[in-house]
PDB file of N, CA, C and O in Angstrom:
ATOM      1  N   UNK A   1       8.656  -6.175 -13.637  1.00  0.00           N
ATOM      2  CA  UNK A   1       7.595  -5.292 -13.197  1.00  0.00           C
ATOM      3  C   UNK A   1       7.284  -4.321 -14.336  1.00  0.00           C
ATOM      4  O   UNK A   1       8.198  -3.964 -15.080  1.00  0.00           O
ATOM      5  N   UNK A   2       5.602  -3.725 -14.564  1.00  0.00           N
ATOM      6  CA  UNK A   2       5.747  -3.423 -15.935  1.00  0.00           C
ATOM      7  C   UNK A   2       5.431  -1.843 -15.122  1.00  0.00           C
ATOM      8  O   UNK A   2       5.253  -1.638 -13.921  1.00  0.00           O
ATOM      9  N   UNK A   3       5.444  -0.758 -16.398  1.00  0.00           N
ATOM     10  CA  UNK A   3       5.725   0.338 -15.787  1.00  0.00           C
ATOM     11  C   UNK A   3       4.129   0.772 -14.739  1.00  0.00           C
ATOM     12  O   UNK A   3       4.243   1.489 -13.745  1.00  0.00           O
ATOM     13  N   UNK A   4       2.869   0.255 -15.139  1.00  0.00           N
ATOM     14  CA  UNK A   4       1.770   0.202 -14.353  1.00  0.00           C
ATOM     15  C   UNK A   4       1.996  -0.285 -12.820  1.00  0.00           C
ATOM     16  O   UNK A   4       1.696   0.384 -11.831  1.00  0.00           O
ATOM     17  N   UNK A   5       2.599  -1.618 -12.812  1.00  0.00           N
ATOM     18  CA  UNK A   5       3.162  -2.149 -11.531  1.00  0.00           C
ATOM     19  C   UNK A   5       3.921  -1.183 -10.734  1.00  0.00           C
ATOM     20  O   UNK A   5       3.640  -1.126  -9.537  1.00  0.00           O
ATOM     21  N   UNK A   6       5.317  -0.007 -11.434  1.00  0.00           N
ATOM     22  CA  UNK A   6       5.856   0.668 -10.772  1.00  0.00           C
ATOM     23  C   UNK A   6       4.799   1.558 -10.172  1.00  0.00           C
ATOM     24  O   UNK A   6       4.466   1.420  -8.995  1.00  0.00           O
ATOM     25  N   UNK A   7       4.156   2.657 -11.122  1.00  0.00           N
ATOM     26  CA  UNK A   7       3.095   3.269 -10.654  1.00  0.00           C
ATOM     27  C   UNK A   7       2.536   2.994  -9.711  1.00  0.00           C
ATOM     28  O   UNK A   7       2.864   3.598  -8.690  1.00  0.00           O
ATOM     29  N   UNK A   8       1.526   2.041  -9.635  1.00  0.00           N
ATOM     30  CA  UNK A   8       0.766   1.592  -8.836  1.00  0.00           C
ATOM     31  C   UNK A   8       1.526   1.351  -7.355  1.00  0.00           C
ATOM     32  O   UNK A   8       0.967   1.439  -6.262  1.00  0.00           O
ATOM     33  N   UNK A   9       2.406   1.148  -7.503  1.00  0.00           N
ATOM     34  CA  UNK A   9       2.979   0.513  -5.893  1.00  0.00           C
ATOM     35  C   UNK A   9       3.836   2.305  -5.722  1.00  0.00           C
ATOM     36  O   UNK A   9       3.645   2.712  -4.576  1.00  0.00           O
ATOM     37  N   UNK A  10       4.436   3.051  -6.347  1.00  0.00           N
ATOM     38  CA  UNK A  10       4.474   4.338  -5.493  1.00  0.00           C
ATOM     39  C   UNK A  10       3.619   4.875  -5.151  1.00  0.00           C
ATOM     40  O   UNK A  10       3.620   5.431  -4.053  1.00  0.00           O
ATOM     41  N   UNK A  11       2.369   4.902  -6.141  1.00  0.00           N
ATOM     42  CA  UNK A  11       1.061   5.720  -5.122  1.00  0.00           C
ATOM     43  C   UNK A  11       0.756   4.476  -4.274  1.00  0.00           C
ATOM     44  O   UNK A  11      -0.289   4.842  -3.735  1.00  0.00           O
ATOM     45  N   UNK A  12       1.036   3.051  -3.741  1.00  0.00           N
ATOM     46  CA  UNK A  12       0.830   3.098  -3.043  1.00  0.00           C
ATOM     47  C   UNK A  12       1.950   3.242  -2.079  1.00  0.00           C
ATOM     48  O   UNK A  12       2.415   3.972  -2.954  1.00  0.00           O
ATOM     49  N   UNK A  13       2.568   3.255  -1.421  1.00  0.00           N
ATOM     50  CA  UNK A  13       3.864   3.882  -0.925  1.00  0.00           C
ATOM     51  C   UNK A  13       3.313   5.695  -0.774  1.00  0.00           C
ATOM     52  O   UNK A  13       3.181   5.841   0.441  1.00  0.00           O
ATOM     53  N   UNK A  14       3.080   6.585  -1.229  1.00  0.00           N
ATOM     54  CA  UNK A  14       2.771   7.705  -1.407  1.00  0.00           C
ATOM     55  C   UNK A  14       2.073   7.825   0.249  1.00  0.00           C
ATOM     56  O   UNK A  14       2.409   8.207   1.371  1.00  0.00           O
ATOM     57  N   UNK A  15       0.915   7.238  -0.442  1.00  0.00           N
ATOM     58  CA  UNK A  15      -0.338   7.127   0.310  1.00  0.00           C
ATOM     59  C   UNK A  15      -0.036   6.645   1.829  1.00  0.00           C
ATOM     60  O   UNK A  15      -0.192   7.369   2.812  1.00  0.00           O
ATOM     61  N   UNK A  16       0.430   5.277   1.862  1.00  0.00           N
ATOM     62  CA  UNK A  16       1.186   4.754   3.268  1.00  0.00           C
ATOM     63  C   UNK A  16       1.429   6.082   4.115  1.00  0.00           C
ATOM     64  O   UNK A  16       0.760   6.646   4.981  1.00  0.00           O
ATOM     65  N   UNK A  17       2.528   6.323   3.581  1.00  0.00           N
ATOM     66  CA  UNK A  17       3.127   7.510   4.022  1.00  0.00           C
ATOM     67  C   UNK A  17       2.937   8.334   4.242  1.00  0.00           C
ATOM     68  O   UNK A  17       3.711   8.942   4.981  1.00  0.00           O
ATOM     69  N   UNK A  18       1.712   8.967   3.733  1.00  0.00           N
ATOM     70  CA  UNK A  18       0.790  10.470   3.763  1.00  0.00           C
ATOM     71  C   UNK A  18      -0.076  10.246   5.111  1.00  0.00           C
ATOM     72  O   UNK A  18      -0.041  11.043   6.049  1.00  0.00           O
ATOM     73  N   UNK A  19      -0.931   8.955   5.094  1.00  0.00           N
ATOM     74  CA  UNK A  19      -1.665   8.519   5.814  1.00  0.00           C
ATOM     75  C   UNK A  19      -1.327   7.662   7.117  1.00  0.00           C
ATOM     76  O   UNK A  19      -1.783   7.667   8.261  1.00  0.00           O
ATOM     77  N   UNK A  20      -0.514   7.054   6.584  1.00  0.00           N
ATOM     78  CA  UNK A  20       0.012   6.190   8.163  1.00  0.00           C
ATOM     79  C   UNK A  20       1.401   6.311   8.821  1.00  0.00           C
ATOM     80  O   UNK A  20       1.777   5.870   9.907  1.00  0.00           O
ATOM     81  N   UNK A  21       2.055   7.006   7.910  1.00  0.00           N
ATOM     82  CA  UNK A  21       3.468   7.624   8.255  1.00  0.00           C
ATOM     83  C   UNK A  21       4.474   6.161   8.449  1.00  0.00           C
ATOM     84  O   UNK A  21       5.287   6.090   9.371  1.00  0.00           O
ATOM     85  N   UNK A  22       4.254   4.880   7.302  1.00  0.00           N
ATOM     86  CA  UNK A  22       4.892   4.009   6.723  1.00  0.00           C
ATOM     87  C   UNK A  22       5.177   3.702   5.289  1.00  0.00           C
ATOM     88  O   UNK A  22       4.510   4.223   4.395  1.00  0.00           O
ATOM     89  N   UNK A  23       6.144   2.872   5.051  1.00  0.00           N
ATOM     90  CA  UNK A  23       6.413   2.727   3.389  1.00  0.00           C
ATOM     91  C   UNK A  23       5.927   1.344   3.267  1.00  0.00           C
ATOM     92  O   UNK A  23       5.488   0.659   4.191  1.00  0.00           O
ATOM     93  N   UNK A  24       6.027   1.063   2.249  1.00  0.00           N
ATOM     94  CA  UNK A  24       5.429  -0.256   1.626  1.00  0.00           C
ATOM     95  C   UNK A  24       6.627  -1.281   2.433  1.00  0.00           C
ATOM     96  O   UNK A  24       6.296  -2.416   2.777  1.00  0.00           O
ATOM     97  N   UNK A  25       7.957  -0.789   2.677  1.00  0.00           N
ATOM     98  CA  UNK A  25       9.008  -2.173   3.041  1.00  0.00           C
ATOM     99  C   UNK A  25       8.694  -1.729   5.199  1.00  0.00           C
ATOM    100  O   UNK A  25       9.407  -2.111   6.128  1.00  0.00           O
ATOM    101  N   UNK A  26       7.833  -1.142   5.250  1.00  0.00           N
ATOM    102  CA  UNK A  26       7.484  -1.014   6.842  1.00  0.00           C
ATOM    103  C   UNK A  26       6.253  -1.957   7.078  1.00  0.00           C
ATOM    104  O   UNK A  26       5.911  -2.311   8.206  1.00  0.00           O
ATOM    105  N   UNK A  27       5.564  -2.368   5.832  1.00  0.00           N
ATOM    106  CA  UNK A  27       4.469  -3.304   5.717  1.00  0.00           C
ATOM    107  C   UNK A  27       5.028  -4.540   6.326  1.00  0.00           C
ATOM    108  O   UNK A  27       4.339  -5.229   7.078  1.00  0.00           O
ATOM    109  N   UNK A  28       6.729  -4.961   5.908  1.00  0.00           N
ATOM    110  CA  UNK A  28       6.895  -6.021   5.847  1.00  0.00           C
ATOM    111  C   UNK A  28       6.539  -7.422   4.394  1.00  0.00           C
ATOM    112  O   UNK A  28       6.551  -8.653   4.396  1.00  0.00           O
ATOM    113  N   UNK A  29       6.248  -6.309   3.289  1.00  0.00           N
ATOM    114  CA  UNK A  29       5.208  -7.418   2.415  1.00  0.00           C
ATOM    115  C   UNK A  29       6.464  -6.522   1.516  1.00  0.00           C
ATOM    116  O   UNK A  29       6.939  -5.420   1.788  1.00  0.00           O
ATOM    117  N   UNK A  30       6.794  -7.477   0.324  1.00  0.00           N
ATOM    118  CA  UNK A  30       7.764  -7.273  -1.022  1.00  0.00           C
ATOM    119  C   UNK A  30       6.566  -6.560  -1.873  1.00  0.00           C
ATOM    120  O   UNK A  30       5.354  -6.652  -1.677  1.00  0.00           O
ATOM    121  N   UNK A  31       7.212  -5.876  -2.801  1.00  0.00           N
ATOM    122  CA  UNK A  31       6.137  -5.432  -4.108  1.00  0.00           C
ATOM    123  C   UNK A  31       5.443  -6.219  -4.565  1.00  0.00           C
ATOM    124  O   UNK A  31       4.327  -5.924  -4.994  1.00  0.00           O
ATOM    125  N   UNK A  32       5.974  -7.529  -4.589  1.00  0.00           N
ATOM    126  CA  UNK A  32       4.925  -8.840  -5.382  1.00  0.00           C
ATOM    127  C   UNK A  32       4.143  -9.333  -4.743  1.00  0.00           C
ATOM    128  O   UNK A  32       3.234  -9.917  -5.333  1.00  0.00           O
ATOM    129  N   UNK A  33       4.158  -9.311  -3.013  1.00  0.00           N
ATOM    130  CA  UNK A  33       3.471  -9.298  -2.762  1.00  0.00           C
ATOM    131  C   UNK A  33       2.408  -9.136  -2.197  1.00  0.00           C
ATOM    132  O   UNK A  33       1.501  -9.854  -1.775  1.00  0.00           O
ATOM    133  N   UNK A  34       2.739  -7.623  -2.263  1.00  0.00           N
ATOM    134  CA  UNK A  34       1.209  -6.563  -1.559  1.00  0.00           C
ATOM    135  C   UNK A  34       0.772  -6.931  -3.135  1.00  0.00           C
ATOM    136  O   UNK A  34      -0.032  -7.846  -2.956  1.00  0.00           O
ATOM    137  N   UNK A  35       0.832  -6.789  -4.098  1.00  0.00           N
ATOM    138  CA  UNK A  35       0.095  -7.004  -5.497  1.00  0.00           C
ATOM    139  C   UNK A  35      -0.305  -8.490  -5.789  1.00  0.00           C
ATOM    140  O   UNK A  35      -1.014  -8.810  -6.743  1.00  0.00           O
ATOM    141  N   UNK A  36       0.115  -9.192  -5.056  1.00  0.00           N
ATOM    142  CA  UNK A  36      -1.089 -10.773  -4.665  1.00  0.00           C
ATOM    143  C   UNK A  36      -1.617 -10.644  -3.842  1.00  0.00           C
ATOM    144  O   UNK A  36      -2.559 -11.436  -3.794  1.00  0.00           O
ATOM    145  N   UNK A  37      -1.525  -9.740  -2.697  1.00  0.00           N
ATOM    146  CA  UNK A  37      -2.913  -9.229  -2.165  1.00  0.00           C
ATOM    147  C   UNK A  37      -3.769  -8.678  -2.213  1.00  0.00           C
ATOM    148  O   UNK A  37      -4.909  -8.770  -1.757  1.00  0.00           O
ATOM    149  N   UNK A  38      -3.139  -7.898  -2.925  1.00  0.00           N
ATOM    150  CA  UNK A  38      -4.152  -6.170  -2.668  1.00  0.00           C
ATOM    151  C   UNK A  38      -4.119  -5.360  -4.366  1.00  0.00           C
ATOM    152  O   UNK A  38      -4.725  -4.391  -4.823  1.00  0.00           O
ATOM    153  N   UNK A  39      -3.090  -6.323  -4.951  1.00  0.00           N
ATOM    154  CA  UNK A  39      -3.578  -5.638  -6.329  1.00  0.00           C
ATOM    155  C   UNK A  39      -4.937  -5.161  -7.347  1.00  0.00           C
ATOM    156  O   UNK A  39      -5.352  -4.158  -7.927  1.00  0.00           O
ATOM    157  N   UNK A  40      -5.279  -6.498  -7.146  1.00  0.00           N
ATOM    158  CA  UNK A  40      -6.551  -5.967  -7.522  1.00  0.00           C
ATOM    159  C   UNK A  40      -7.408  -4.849  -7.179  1.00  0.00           C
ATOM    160  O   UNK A  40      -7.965  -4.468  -8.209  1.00  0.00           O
ATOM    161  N   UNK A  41      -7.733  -4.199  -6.230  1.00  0.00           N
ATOM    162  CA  UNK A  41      -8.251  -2.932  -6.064  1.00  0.00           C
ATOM    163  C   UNK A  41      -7.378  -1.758  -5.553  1.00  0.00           C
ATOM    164  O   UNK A  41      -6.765  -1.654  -4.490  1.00  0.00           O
ATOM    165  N   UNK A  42      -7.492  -0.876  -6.627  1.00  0.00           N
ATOM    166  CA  UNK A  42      -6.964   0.351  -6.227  1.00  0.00           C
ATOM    167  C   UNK A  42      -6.117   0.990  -5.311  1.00  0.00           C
ATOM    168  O   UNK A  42      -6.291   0.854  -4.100  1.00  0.00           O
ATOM    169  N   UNK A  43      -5.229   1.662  -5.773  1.00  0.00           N
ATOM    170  CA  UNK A  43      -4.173   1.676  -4.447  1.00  0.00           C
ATOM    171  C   UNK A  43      -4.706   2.182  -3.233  1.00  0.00           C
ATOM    172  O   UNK A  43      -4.476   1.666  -2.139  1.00  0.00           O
ATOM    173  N   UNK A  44      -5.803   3.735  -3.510  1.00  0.00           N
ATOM    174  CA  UNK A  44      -6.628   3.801  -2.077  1.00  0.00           C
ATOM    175  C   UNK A  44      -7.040   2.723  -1.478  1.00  0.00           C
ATOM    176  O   UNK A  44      -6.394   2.129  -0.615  1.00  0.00           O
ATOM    177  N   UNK A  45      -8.122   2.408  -1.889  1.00  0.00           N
ATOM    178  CA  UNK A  45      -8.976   0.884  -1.802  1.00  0.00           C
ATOM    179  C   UNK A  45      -7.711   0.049  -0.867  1.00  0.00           C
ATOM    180  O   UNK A  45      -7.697  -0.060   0.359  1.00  0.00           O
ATOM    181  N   UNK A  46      -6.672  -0.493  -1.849  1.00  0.00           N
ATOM    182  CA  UNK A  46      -5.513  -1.641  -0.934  1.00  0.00           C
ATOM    183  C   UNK A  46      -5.095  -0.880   0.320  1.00  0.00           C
ATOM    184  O   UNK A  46      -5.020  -1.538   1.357  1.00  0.00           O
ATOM    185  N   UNK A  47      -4.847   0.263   0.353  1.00  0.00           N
ATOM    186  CA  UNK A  47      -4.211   0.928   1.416  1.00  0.00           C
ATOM    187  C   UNK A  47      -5.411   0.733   2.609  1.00  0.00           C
ATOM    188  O   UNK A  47      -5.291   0.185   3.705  1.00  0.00           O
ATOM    189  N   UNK A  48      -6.842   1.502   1.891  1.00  0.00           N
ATOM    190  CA  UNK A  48      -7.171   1.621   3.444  1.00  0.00           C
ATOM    191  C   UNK A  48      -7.596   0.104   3.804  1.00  0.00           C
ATOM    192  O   UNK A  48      -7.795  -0.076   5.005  1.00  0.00           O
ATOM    193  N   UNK A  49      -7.784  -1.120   2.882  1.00  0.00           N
ATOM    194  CA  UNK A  49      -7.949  -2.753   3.463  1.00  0.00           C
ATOM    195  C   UNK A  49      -6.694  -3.190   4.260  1.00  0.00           C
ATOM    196  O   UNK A  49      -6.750  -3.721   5.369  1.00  0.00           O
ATOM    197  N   UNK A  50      -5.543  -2.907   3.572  1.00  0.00           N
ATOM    198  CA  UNK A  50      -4.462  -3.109   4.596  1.00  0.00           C
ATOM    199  C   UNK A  50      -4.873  -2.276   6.098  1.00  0.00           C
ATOM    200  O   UNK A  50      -4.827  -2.834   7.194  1.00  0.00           O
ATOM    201  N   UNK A  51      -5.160  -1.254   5.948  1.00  0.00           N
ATOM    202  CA  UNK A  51      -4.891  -0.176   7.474  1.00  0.00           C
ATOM    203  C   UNK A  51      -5.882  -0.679   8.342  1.00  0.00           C
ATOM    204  O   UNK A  51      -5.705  -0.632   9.559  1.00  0.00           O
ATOM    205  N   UNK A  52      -7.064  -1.228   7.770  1.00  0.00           N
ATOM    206  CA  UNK A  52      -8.163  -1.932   8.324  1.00  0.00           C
ATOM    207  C   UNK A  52      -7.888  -3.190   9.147  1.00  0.00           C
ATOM    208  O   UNK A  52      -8.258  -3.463  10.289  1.00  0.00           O
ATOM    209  N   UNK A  53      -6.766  -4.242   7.839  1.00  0.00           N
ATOM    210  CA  UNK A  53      -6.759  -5.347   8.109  1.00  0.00           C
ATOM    211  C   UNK A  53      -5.771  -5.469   9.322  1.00  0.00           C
ATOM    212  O   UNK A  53      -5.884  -6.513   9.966  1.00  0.00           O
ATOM    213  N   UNK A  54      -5.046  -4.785   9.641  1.00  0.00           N
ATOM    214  CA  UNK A  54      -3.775  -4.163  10.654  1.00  0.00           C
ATOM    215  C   UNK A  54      -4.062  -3.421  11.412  1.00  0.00           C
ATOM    216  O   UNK A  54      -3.227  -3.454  12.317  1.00  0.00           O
ATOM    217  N   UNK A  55      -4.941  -2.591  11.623  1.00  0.00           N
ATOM    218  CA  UNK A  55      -5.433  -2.290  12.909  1.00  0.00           C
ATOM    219  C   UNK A  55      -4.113  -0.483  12.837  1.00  0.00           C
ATOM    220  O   UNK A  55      -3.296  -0.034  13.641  1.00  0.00           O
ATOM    221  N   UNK A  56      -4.607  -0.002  11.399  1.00  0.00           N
ATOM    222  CA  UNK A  56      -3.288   1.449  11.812  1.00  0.00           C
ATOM    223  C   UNK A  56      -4.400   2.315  12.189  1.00  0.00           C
ATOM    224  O   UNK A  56      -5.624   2.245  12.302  1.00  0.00           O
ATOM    225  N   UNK A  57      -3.467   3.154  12.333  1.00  0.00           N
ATOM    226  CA  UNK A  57      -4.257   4.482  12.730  1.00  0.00           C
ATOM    227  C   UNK A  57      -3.509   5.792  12.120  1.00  0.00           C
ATOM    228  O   UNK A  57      -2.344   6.187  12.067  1.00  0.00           O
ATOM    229  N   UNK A  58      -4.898   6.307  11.647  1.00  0.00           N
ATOM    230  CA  UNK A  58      -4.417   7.808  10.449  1.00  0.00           C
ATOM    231  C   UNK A  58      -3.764   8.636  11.101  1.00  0.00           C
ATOM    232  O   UNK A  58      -4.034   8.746  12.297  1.00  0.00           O
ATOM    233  N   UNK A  59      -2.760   9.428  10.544  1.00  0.00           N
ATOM    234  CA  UNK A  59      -2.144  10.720  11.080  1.00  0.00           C
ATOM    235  C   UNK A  59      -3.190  11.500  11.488  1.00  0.00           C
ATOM    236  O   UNK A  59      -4.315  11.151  11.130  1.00  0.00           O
ATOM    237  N   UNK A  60      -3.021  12.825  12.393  1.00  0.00           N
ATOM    238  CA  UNK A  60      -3.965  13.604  12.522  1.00  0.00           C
ATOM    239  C   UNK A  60      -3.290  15.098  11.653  1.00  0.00           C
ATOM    240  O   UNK A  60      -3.968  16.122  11.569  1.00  0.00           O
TER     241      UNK A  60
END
């Protein structure tokens, strides 16, 4: 994993967590592969397509 890969997957993890009050291993999906899903766009962007694609719902 290169140090961009680390980055990228704590903000997304960050974000999870800020917003849906889960971590990336509550996804159920490994680091490799929320980033064959969802790498390509932005960790906001992946987060809120995951929260979309899953049906979460934002903290209040």
């Amino acid at each position: 994993m290169s140090d961009y890969d680390i980055i990228y997957m704590q903000e997304v993890n960050e974000l999870l967590l800020a917003t849906y009050s889960i971590s990336v291993l509550d996804t159920g999906l490994s680091c490799a592969e929320w980033q064959l899903r969802f790498g390509d766009r932005p960790a906001n962007e992946a987060v809120e397509f995951y929260a979309e694609e899953y049906g979460l719902t934002e903290l209040e």
